[in-house]
DONU-841278 format. One record per residue (C-alpha): residue in three letters; y, z, x. Coordinates in steps of 0.1 Angstrom, whole numbers, plus 5000, padded with zeros to 4 digits. Layout:
% residues N
ATOM ala Y Z X .
...
This chain:
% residues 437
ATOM unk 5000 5000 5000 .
ATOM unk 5036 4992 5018 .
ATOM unk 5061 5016 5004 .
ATOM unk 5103 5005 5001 .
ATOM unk 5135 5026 4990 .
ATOM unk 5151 5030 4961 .
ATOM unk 5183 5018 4975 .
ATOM unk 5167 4989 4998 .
ATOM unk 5146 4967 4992 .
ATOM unk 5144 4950 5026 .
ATOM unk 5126 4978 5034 .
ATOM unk 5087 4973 5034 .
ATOM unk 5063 5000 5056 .
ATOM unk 5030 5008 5054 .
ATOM unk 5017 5042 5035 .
ATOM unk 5014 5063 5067 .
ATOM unk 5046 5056 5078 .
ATOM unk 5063 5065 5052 .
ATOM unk 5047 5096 5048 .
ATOM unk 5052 5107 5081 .
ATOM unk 5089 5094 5081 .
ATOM unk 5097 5115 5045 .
ATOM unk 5128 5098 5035 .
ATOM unk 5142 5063 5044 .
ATOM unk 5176 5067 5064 .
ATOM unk 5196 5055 5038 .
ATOM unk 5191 5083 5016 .
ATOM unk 5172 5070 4992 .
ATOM unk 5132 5082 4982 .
ATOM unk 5102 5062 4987 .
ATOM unk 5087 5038 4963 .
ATOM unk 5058 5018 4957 .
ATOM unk 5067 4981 4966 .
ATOM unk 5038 4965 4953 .
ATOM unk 5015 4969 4919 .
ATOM unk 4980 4981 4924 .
ATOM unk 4955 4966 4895 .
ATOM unk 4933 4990 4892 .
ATOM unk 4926 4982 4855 .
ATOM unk 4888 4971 4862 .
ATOM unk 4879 5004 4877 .
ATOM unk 4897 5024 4850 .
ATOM unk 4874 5011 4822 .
ATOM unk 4843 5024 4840 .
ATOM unk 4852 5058 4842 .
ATOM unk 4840 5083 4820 .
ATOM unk 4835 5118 4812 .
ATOM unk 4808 5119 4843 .
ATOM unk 4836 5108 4869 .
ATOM unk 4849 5133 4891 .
ATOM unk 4882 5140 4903 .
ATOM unk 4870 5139 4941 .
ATOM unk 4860 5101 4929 .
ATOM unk 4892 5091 4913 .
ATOM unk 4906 5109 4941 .
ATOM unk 4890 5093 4970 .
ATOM unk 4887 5054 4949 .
ATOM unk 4927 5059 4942 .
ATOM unk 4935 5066 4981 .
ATOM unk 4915 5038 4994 .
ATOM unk 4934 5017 4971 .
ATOM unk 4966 5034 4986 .
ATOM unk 4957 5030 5020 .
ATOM unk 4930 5004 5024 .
ATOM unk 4950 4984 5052 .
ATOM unk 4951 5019 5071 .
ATOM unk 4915 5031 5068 .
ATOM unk 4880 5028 5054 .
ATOM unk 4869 5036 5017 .
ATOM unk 4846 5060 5036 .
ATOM unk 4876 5075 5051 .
ATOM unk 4895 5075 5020 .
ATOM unk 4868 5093 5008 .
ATOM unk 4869 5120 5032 .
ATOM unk 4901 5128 5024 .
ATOM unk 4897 5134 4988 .
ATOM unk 4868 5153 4994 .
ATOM unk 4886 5176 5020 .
ATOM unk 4917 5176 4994 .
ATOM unk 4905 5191 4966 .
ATOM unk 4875 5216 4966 .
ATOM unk 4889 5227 4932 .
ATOM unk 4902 5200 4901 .
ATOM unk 4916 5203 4871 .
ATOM unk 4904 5209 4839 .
ATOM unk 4905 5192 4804 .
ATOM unk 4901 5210 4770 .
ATOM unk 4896 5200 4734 .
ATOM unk 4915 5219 4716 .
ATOM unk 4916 5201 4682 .
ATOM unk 4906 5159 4675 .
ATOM unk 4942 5150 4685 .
ATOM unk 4949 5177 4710 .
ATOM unk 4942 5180 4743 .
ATOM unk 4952 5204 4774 .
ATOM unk 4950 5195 4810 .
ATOM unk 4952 5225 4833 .
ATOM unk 4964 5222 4863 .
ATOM unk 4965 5256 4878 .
ATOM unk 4929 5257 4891 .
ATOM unk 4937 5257 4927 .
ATOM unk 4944 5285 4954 .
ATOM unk 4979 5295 4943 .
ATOM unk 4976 5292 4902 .
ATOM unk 5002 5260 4902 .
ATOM unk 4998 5220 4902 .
ATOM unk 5015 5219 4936 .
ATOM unk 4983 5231 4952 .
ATOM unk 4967 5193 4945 .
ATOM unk 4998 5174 4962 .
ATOM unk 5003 5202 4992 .
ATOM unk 4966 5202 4998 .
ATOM unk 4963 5164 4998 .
ATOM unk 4996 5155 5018 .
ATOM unk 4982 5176 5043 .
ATOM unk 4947 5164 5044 .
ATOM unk 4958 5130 5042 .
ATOM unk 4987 5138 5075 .
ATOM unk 4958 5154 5093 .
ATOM unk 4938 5124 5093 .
ATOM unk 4965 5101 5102 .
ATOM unk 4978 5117 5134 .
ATOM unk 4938 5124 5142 .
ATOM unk 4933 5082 5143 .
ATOM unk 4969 5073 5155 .
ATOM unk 4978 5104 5175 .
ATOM unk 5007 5126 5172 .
ATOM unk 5023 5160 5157 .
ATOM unk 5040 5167 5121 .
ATOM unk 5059 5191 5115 .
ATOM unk 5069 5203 5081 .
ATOM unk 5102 5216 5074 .
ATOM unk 5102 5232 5038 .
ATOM unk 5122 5260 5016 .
ATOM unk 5104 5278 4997 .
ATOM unk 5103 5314 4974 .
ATOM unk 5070 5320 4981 .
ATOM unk 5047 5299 4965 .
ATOM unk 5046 5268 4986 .
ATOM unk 5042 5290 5020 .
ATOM unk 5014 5304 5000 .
ATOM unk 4998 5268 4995 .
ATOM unk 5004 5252 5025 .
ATOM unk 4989 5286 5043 .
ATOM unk 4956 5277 5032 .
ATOM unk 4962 5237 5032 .
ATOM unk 4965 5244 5068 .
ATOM unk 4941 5261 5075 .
ATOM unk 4921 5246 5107 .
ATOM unk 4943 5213 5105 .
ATOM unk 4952 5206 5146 .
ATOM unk 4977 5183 5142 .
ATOM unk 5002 5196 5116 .
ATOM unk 5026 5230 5114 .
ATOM unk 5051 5242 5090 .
ATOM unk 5084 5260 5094 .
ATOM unk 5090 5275 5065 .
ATOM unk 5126 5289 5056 .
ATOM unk 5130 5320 5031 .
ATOM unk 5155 5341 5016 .
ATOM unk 5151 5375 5040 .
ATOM unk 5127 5396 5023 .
ATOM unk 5111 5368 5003 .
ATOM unk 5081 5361 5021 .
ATOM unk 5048 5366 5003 .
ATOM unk 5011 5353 5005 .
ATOM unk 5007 5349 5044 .
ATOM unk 4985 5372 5060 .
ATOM unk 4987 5374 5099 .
ATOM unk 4961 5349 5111 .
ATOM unk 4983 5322 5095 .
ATOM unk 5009 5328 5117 .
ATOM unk 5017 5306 5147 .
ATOM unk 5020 5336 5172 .
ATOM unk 4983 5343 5158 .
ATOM unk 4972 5312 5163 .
ATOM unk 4978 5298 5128 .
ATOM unk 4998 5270 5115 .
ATOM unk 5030 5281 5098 .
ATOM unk 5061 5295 5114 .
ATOM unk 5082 5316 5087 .
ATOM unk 5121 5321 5091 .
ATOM unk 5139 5344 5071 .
ATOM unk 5175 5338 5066 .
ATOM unk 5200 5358 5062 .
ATOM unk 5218 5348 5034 .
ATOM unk 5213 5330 5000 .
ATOM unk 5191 5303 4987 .
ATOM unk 5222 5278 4992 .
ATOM unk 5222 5287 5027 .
ATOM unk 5188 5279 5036 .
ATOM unk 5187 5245 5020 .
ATOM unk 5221 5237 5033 .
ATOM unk 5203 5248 5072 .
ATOM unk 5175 5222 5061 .
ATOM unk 5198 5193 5044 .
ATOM unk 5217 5195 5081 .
ATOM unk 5187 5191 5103 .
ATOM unk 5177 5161 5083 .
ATOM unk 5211 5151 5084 .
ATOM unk 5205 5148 5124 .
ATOM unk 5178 5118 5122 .
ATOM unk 5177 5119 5164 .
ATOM unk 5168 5159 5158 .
ATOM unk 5143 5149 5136 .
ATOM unk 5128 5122 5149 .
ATOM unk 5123 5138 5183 .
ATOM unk 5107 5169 5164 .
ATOM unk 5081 5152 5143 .
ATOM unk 5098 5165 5110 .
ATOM unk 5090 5157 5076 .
ATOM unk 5090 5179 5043 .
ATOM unk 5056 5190 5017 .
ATOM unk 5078 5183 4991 .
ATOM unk 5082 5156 4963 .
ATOM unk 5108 5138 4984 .
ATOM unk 5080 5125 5001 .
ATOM unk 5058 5101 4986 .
ATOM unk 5026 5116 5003 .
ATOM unk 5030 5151 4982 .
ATOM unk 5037 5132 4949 .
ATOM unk 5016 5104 4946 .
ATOM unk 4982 5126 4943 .
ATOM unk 4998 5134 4907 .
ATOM unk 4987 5100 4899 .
ATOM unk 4954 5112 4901 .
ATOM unk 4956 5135 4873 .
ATOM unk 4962 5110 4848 .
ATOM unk 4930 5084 4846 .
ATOM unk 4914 5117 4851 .
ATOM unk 4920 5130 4814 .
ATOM unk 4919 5097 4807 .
ATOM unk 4881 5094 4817 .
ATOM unk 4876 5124 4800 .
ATOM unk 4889 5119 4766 .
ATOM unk 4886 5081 4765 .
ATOM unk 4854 5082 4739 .
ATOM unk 4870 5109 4719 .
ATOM unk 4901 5092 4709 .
ATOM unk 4903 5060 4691 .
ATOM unk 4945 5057 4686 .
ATOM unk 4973 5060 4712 .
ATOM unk 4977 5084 4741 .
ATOM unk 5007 5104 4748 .
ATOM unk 5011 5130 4776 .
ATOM unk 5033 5159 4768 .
ATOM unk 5046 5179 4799 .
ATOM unk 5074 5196 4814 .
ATOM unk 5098 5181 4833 .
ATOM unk 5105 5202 4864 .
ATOM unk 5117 5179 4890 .
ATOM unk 5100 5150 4872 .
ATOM unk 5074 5145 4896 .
ATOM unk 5045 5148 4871 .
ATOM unk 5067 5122 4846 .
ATOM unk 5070 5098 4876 .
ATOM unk 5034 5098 4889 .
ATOM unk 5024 5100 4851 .
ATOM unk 5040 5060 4849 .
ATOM unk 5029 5050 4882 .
ATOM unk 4993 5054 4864 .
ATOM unk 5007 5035 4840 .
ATOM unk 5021 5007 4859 .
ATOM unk 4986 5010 4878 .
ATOM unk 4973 4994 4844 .
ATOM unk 4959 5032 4830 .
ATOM unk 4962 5029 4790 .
ATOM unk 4988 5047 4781 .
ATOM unk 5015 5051 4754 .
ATOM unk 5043 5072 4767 .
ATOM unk 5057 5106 4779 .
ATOM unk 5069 5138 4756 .
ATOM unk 5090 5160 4773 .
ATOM unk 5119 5188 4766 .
ATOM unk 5155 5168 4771 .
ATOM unk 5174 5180 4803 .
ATOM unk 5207 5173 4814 .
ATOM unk 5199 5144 4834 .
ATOM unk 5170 5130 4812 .
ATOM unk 5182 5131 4773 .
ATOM unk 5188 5110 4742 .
ATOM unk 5222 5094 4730 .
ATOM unk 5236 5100 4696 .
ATOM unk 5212 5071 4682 .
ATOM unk 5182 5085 4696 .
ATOM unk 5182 5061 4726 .
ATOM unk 5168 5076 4762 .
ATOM unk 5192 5078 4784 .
ATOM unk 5197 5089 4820 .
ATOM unk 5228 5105 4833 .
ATOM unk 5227 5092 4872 .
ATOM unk 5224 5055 4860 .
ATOM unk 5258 5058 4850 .
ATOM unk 5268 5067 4889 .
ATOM unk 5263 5036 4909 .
ATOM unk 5236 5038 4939 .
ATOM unk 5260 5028 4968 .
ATOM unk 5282 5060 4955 .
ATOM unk 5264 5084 4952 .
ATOM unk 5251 5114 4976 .
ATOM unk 5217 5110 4998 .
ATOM unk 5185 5125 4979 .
ATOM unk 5183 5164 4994 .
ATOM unk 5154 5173 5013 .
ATOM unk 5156 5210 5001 .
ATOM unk 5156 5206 4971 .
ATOM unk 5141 5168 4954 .
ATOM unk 5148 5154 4923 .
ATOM unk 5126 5117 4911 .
ATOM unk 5153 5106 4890 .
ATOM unk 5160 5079 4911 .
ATOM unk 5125 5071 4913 .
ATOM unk 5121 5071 4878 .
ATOM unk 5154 5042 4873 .
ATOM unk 5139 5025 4899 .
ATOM unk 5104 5021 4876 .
ATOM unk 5124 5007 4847 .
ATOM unk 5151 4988 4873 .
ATOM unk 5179 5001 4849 .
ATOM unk 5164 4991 4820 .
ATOM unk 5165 5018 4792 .
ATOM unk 5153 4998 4765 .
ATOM unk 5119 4996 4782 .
ATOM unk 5128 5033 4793 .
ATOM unk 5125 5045 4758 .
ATOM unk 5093 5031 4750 .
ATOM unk 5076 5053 4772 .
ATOM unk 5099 5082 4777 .
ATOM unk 5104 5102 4748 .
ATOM unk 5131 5137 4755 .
ATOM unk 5131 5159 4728 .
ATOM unk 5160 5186 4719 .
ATOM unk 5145 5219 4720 .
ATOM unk 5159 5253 4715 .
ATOM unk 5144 5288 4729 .
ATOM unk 5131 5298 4691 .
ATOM unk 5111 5260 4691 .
ATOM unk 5097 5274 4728 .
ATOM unk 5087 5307 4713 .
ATOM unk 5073 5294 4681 .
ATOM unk 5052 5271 4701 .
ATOM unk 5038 5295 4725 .
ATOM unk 5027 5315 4693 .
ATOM unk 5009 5284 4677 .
ATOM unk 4992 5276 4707 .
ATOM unk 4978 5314 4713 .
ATOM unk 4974 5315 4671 .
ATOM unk 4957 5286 4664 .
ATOM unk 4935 5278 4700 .
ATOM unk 4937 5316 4718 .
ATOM unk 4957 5296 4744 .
ATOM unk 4982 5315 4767 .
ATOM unk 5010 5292 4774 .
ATOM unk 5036 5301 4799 .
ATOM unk 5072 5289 4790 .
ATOM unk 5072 5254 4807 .
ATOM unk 5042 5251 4795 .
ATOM unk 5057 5257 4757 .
ATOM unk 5086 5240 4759 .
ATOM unk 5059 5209 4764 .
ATOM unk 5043 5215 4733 .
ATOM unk 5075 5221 4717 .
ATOM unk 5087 5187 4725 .
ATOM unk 5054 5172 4715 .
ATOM unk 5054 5192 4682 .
ATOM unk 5088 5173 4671 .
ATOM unk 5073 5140 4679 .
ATOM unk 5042 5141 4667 .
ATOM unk 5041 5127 4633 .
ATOM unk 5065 5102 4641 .
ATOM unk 5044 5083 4672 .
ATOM unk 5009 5098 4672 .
ATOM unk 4996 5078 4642 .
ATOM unk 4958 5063 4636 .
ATOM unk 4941 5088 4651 .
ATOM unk 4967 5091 4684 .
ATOM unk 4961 5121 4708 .
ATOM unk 4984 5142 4723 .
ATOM unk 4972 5156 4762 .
ATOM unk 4995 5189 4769 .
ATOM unk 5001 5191 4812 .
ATOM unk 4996 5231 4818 .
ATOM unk 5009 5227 4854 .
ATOM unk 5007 5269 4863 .
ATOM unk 4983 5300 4855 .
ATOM unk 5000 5316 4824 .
ATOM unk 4993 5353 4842 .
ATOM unk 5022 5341 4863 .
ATOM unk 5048 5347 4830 .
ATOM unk 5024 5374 4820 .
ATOM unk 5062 5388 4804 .
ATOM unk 5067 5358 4790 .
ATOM unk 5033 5358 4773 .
ATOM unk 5038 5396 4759 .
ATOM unk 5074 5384 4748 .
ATOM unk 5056 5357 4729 .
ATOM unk 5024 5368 4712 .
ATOM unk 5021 5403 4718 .
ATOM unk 4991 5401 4749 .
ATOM unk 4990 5394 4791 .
ATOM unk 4966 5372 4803 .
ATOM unk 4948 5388 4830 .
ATOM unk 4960 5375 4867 .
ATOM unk 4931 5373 4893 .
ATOM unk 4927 5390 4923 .
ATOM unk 4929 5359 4946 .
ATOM unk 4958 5348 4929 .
ATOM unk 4976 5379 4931 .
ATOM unk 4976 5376 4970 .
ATOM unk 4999 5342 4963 .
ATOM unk 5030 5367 4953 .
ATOM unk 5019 5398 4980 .
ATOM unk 5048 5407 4998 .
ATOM unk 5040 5394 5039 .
ATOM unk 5056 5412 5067 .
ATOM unk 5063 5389 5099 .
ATOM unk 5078 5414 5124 .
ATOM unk 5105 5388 5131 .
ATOM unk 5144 5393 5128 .
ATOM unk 5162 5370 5103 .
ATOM unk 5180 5345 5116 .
ATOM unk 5224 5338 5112 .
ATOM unk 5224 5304 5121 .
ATOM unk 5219 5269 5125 .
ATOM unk 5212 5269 5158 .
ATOM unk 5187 5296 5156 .
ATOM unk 5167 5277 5135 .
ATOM unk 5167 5245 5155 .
ATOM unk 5152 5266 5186 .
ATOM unk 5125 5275 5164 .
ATOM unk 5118 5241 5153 .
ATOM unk 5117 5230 5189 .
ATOM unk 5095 5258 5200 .
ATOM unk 5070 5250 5174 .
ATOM unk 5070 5215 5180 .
ATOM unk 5065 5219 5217 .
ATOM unk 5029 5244 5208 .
């Protein structure tokens, strides 16, 4: 698969590459250039398929000018020793959980396959990465065990001071592990504004090996696509109508990779998802999306720090929001339509929902008669544990789900025995030290 921007299309690089080099330089994101058919191999799946198939088939289509299928397949296989899981709930609803992984959330697929996937790149072609990522908490948590015996990849992680959580002390680089975690001394809006500076030096990071685990890169969300023909396979001979995902839209990642599938000839019949203030509805009902109204060569570079797919998701419909609309559907949702719908999903199906979660089925509950017609399905995206909002869930219907043991070790506070750090310049020592080990 070659890979261009969003804001050149001269641009034309092969898969690895562009994971490895994490943004293009003129500030756009990372896009498919070409249309994989993989509309043969869809129909054949079924409820027998597994996700480490879809998985590995889907990455050998990705990068089958790079490596083997059988290599392709190894990477799958070493991505995801866990997968997510598809419900019936009722004959036109269906839940895909995606929280089955080490640290309760969907990001544990995309951090555990970018970093399989990096590993076996620099183990053919040679080289170092280096990843250079915020994060509360959780992502340190995934990438800990992601890492886990990889040679060629380590992470510097930045954190609010006092925010560190989920490491233990093997992972550690001083203890021979793979991630190097630097508390700052400051806000959230310092530490990405440290991050969005070092990327800003392209010399700095070329010379460093850097590159995020983050949606801005390509690598960390393009393993959502896999979640998609994967319900599909599932629930393809137990629906006879259309097929609508309903999901939340967080950073739009999921929305993205969701049409991607789409686009990679999966059957599909559109999107459900709570409006935002970027992705919403005009006063006729028409999707709209706020940046398109900004042109590309004026705005700002995509942040690093902090990644939104907007952009990718106007370059899928090249500015057309007619076709847009067919596929994208926001709905206008207020915090009574998110609590009512936790309660009818815990009422009617003993599901605990957290509140993304809810505000999905929310959205889909306000569309449903109008586009799920002749026996239509609608498949919910669960994306984290609902023990992680166990408040949320006692707010809602009254009980707490139960949080497990190993996922309770995702949000255990981790001491480093490291000072926090004031400055730029501290951190770029770090960076350098690490890349040097």
């Amino acid at each position: 698969m070659k890979l261009t921007s969003t804001r050149n299309k001269e641009i034309n690089i092969p898969y690895a590459q562009a994971v490895l080099n994490c943004m293009p330089d003129d500030g756009g994101l990372y896009v498919p250039s070409e249309i994989l058919d993989l509309r043969r191999w869809t129909l054949y799946c079924d409820e027998r398929t597994t996700f480490t198939s879809i998985a590995g088939t889907m990455t050998s289509a990705f990068l089958n000018e790079e490596f083997s299928p059988i290599i392709c397949e190894k990477i799958a296989t070493t991505a995801f020793p866990f997968s997510p899981v598809v419900k019936q709930l009722d004959d036109g609803l269906f839940v895909m959980e995606l929280y089955h992984g080490w640290t309760g959330c969907h990001r544990d697929f995309g951090v555990s396959y970018i970093c399989a996937c990096i590993e076996t790149i620099l183990a053919f072609n040679g080289g170092n990465a280096v990843f250079l990522d915020f994060t509360h908490g959780e992502l340190g948590a995934a990438l800990a065990k992601a890492l886990k015996g990889k040679k060629h990849i380590k992470a510097v992680l930045v954190y609010r001071e006092g925010d560190v959580r989920g490491l233990s002390d093997e992972d550690y680089i001083w203890n021979g592990g793979n991630i190097y975690p630097v508390e700052v001394a400051g806000n959230e809006k310092d530490c990405k504004n440290m991050i969005r500076e070092i990327f800003a030096d392209k010399t700095f990071v070329k010379e460093n090996h850097l590159t995020v685990a983050n949606t801005a890169n390509i690598g960390r969300l393009l393993p959502h696509v896999f979640f998609y023909p994967y319900a599909f396979s599932k629930i393809k001979n137990k629906v006879h109508g259309d097929i609508f995902y309903a999901l939340s839209p967080g950073n739009y990642s999921n929305l993205v990779a969701g049409l991607y599938s789409w686009k990679f000839a999966l059957p599909l019949n559109g999107f459900i998802l709570p409006s935002t203030s970027g992705l919403t509805t005009d006063t006729a009902g028409n999707t709209i999306m706020m940046d398109s109204f900004v042109e590309i060569n004026k705005r700002l570079n995509n942040d690093p720090s902090d990644p939104s797919n907007l952009e990718r998701l106007e370059e899928l419909f090249t500015g057309n929001g007619m076709l847009m609309g067919n596929f994208v559907y926001p709905s206008h949702i207020t915090n009574s339509d998110i609590d009512n719908a936790a309660k009818e999903l815990f009422m009617k199906y003993r599901v605990f929902a957290d509140k993304s979660t809810s505000k999905a089925y929310a959205a889909a509950l306000q569309q449903k008669d109008e586009i799920c017609e002749d026996e239509g399905a609608i498949v919910l995206i669960a994306r984290d544990d609902p023990s992680i909002q166990k408040e949320f869930c006692r707010h809602t219907v009254g009980e707490m789900p139960k949080m497990s043991e190993s996922l309770s070790l995702t949000f255990r506070p981790s001491v480093t025995g490291r000072a926090p750090i004031r400055n730029l310049e501290e951190l770029r020592q770090i960076i350098e030290k690490v890349n040097l080990q």
